[in-house]
Every structure is written in C-alpha cells, then in structure tokens.
C-alpha positions in Angstrom: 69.0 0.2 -13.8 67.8 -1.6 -16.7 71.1 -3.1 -17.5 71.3 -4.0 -14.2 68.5 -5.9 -13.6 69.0 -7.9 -16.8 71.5 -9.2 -15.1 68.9 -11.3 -12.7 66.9 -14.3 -13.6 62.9 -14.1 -12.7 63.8 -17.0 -10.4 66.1 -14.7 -8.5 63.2 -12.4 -8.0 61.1 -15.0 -7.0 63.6 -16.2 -4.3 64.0 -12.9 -2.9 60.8 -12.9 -2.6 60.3 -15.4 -0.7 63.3 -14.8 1.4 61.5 -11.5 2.1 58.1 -13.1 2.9 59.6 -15.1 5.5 61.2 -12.6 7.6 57.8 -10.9 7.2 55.5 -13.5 8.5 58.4 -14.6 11.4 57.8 -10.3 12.1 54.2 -10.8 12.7 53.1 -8.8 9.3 50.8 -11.5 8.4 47.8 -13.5 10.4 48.3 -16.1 7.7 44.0 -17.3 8.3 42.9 -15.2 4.7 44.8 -14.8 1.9 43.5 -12.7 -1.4 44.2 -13.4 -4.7 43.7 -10.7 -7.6 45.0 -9.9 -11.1 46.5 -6.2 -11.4 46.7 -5.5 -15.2 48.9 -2.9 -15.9 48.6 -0.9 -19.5 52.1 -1.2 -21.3 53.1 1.1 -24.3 55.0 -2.0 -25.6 55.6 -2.1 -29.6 55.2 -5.8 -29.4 52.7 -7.9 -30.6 50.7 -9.0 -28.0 47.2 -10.2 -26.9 44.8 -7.5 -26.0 42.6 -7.3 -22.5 39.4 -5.6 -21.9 38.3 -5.0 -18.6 34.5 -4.9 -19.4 32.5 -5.2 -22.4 32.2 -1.7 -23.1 36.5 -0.6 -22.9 38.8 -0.8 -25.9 40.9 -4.1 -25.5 44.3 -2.2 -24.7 47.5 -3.8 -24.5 48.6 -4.8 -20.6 51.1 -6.0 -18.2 49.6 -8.9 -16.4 50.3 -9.3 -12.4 49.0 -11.2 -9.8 49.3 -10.3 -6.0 48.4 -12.1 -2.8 47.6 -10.0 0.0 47.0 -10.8 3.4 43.6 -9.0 4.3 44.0 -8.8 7.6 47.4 -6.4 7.6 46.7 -5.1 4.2 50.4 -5.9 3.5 51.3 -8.1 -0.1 52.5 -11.5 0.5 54.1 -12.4 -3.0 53.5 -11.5 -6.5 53.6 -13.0 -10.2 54.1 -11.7 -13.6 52.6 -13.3 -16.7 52.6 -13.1 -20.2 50.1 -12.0 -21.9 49.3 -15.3 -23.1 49.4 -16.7 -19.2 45.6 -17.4 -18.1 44.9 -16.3 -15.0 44.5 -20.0 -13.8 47.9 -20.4 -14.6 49.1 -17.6 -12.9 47.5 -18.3 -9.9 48.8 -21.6 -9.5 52.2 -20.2 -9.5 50.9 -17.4 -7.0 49.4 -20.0 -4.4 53.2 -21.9 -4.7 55.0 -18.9 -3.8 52.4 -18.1 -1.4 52.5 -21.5 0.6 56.2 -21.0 0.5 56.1 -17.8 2.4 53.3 -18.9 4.7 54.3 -22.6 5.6 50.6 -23.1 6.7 49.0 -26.2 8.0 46.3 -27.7 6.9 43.1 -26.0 7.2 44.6 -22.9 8.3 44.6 -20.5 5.6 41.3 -19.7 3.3 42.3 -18.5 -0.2 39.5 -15.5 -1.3 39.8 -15.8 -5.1 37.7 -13.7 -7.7 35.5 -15.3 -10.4 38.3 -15.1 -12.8 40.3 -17.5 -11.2 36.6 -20.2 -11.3 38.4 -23.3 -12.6 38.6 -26.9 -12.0 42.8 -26.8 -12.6 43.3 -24.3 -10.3 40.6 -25.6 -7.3 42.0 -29.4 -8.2 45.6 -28.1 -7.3 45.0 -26.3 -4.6 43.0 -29.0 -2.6 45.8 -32.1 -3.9 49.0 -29.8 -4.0 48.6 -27.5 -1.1 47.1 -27.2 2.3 45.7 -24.1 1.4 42.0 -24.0 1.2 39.9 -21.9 -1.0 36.7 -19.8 -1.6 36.1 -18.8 -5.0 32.7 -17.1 -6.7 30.5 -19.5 -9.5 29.9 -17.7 -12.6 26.1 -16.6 -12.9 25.5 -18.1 -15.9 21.9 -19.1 -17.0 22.4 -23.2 -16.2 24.0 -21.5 -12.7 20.6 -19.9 -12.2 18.3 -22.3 -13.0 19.8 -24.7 -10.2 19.8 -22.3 -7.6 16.4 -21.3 -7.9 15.1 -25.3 -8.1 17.0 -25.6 -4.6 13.4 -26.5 -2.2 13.0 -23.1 -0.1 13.6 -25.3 3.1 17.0 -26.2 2.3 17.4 -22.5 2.8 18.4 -21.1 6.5 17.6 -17.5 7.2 20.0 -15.7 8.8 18.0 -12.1 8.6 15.3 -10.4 6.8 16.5 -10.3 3.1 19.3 -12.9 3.2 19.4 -16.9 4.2 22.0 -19.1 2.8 22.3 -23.0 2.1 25.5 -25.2 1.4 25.4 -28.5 -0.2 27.8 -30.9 -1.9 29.0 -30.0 -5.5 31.3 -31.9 -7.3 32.1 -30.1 -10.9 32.2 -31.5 -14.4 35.9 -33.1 -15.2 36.7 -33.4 -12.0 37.0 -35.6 -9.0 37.2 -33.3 -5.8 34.5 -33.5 -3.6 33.7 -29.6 -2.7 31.1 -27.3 -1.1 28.8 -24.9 -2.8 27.7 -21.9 -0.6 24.9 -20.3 -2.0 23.5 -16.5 -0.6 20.0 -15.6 -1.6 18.7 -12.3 -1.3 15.0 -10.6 -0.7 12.2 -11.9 0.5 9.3 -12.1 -1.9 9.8 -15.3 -3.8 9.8 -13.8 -7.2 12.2 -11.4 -6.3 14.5 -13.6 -4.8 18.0 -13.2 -6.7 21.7 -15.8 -5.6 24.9 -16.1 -5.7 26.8 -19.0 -5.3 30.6 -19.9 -4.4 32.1 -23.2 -4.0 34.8 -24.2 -1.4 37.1 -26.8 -0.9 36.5 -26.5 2.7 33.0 -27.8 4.4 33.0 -24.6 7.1 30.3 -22.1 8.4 29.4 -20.8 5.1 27.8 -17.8 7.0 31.3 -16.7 8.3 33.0 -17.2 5.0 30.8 -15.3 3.0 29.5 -12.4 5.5 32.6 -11.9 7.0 36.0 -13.3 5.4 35.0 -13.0 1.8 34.3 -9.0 1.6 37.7 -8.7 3.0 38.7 -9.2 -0.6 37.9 -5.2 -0.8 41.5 -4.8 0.8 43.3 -5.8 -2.7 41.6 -2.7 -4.4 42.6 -0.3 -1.5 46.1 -2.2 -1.3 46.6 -1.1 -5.3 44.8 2.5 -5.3 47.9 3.4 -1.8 50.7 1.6 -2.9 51.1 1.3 -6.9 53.0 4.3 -7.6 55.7 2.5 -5.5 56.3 0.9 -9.1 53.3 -1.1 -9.7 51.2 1.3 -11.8 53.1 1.2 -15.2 55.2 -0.9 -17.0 58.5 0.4 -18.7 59.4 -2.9 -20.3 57.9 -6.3 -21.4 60.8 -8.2 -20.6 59.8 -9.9 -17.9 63.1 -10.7 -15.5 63.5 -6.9 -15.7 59.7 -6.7 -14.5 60.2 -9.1 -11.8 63.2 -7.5 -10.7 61.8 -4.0 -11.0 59.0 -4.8 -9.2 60.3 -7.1 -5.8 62.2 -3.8 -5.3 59.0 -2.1 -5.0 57.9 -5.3 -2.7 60.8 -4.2 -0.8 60.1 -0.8 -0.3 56.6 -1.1 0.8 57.8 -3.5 3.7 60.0 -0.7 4.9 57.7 2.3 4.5 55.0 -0.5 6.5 57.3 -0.2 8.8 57.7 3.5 9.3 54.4 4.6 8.9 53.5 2.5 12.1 56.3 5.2 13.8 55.0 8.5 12.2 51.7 8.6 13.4 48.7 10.2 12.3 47.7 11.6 9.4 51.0 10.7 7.5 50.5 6.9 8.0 47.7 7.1 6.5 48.5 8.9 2.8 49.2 6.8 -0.1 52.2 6.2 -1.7 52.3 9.5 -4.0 51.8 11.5 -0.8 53.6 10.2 1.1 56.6 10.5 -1.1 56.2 14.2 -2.0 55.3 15.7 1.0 56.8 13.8 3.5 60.4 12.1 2.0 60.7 14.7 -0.5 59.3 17.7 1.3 60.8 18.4 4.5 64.0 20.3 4.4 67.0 19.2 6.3 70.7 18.6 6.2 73.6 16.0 6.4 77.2 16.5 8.2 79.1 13.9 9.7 80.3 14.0 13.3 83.1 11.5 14.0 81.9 8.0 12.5 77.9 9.2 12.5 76.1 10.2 9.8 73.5 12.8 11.3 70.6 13.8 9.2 68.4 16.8 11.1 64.8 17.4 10.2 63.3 20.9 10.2 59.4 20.9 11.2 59.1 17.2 10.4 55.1 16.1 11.1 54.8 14.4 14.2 58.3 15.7 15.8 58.2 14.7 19.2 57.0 10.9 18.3 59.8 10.7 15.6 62.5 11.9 18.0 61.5 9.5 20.9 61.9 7.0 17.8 64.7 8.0 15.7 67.1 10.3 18.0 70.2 8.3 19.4 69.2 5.7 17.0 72.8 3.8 17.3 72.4 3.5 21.4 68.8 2.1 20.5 69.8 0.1 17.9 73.5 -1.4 20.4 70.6 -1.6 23.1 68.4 -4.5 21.1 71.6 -6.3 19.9 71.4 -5.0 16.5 74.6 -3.8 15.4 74.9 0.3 14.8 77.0 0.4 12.0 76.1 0.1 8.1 78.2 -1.8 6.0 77.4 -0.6 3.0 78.6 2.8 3.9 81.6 2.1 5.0 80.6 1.4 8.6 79.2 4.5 9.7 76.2 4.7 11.9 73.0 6.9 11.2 71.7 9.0 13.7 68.6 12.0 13.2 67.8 15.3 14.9 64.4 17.3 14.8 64.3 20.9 15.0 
C-alpha cells in the first residue's frame, strides 16, 4: 500500500477530493451556511528532524503530524482536508483549506460563515478570505491584556442586554497592517460591573452578532465529536511523514467515512450511532455470515445482523432495487457480477 500510494501526487489527493466533495454536496450531505475550521495534530514516531508542538503550556512539545479539516456543522460530515509540514503555520494551512473548501462548496456570496478557532486569528488569512473568496468568516480575538483594556473602556450603553448575565455590542474594527473594514462582536458576561469579564471575535460580515455567537459559533463543538467517532478510520496516527503518501492515505479514509455515512442512515439505532472502532468490530467484523455465488450474483447472508428486518427491506433483492432507480446492477470491478444479501 505504501508503494502504491507513492505512486500519487498530493495534487491527485486533493482532486479526488474535490471530486468527492462535489458529489457530496450535489447528495445533499452538506447545508453549505456553516463551515468549521480546526487543526487535528496527530503524534508521529518519525526519526526526522522536525519542529515540536505543544498543545498547552504544561505538555512536553512532542513531534506531530499537522491536519486541517473543514466540517460542515450542520451534518457533522468533513468537507475537505489539508496536510502540512510541520513548518506550515496554521494560517497557511487554512488558506489552502478555505480554497479547497470553496471549490467543493461553490457558494455565493454571503452564504457561508467560516467558524475558525483563535489559532487561525490573523490578518493574512481574514484579508484572503474577504478579497479571494466569498466565504465569510467568524474568528475569536486573542485575550491579550491591550484586548482587555479596550473592551472594558467600551461606555456600558453601547452594550445591549440580551438576558441576565450576558449583553453583547458590535462595532467597526479595522486591524493593524491591514485595510479590510471588519466587525468586532464583543460578549460580556455577569452583571456586577466589577465582575464583568469579555470576549471578543471579529467578522468579516456586519450580521446579528447575537445569532452568530449564541447559536452558529458553538456549533464548532461538532469538529471535536467529528474526530473522537471517526479517527480510527485513519486519522488518529501517522505511519509516514511523507506527505503524498499521507494525503493519499488519508482521502481513502475521506472516502470511507462518506460510505459508512451512508449506511449508518440504513442501520438504525443504536449502531448508527457507535464510533468508528465500534462500529468496525462489532458490526463489519462481528457478525458471522457466508459467501456463494448463484448464477452471476454474489450473495452474502447475515446471521442475527442488528436491526434485521430494516436491513432486509434495504439490502435484499438489492440488483431489482438498484435496475429499479436506473443504476446499473452489475460491478465492474468484479467482473460484472451483481451483489445481493440475505438475513437469517
């Protein structure tokens, strides 16, 4: 497998990709209105010299494969993905993210909101995005002291309040270096005045900062849940540094997860909802069954499968289903025989 995807160039990957994306989003597996942004470091074993990252102050820098994903939070299903050095900064990174993301999407103006994390706060990556794309975005300030000294000489009636403990204001905000005209959204919290503690976020677009920061921003969440169900599809180590081999390596996971989305809408509860791991040892791997072929049909019958009467009205006579929606039966890759499935 390794020599194999040697063979591929990390533009390949990225084309596939895409190519992937857009049968997705033409599906209906994306709403295309949010669209999360987050780094996924992954620890390598690598003998190479390499820069080190630390997560927090207090962890040992360790040696890591960098990632970036873009995941719709609406479906919970990954749009596109990057791989990066470990020299790549993350602004970088997400640059290339957003262009493989627009790609997939094809949005129009004002139609998608980009829900970045503080490590992606930078004028390069907010500058291309509002002149480059038509994507717009909402990304956290850091809370630095200068930060919190302007937000707490912001007059009290600028602020609106929304309900007890939390009002909000927006403003103009333009940031050093740079020429695009944004909006800072600024949350703050309690209601004693010396108690009162802010966060701000700035946004290249002027909407309801209530709605953007109450409702579409803590959708963010979904990337973590996203990573803890699905990384052991191939996302939660890496084998090699080499990084067409990691692109490679990885799409196939991208494509795998778009398939198993796609069955675990047709199993039913609780199997849809176990994570990858589970899924994959107690459900593919653990029920028993057999093969035989009957004229030019592959038949594959399940003993006690979960769920056996909604998998049959799915999966049994799958060649008259399949002739019945236009789709051809056969599969070419195995020398055109069809694939039909039995419960018992």
């Amino acid at each position: 497998m390794h020599h194999l995807l040697d063979e591929h160039t990390i533009d390949e990957a990225q084309r596939l990709q895409v190519a992937l994306g857009l049968i997705r989003r033409v599906s209906g597996h994306f709403q295309g209105k949010l669209l999360a942004i987050d780094p996924h470091r992954i620890k390598s074993h690598s003998k190479r010299q390499m820069r080190r990252y630390r997560g927090d102050s207090t962890s040992k820098p360790t040696k890591v494969s960098q990632t970036f994903f873009a995941l719709d939070p609406d479906t919970h299903q990954p749009v596109c993905f990057t791989i990066a050095s470990s020299a790549k900064t993350a602004t970088q990174a997400g640059i290339e993210l957003l262009d493989l993301a627009t790609e997939v999407l094809q949005p129009n103006p004002d139609q998608t909101l980009v829900l970045a994390d503080m490590e992606h706060f930078s004028s390069d990556l907010i500058e291309h995005v509002h002149q480059h794309t038509p994507l717009d975005l909402l990304v956290p300030m850091k809370n630095l002291p200068a930060l919190r000294k302007q937000l707490k000489a912001i007059p009290d009636d600028q602020f609106t309040r929304r309900w007890a403990g939390y009002a909000t204001t927006k403003r103009p905000y333009k940031m050093a270096r740079s020429k695009v005209d944004l909006h800072q959204f600024v949350q703050r919290f309690e209601e004693v005045p010396n108690k009162y503690r802010y966060h701000a976020y700035l946004s290249t677009t002027d909407k309801d900062e209530v709605d953007a920061l109450t409702v579409d921003f803590p959708k963010r969440w979904h990337v973590e849940e996203f990573f803890n169900a699905h990384q052991a599809l191939g996302w939660n180590r890496a084998g090699t540094m080499n990084l067409n081999i990691r692109y490679g390596q990885m799409t196939m996971g991208l494509l795998a997860q778009a398939a198993i989305s796609q069955l675990r809408k047709r199993i039913g509860e609780p199997v849809d909802g176990w994570d990858s791991a589970h899924l994959a040892k107690a459900f593919f791997s653990g029920i028993e069954g057999d093969l035989r072929v009957v004229n030019d049909t592959i038949v594959v019958t399940y003993y006690n499968a979960p769920n056996a009467e909604q998998l049959r009205q799915q999966f049994e006579n799958l060649p008259d289903k399949l002739a019945t929606e236009g789709i051809a039966p056969t599969i070419p890759w195995l020398y055109d025989f069809k694939l039909d499935f039995r419960f018992k």
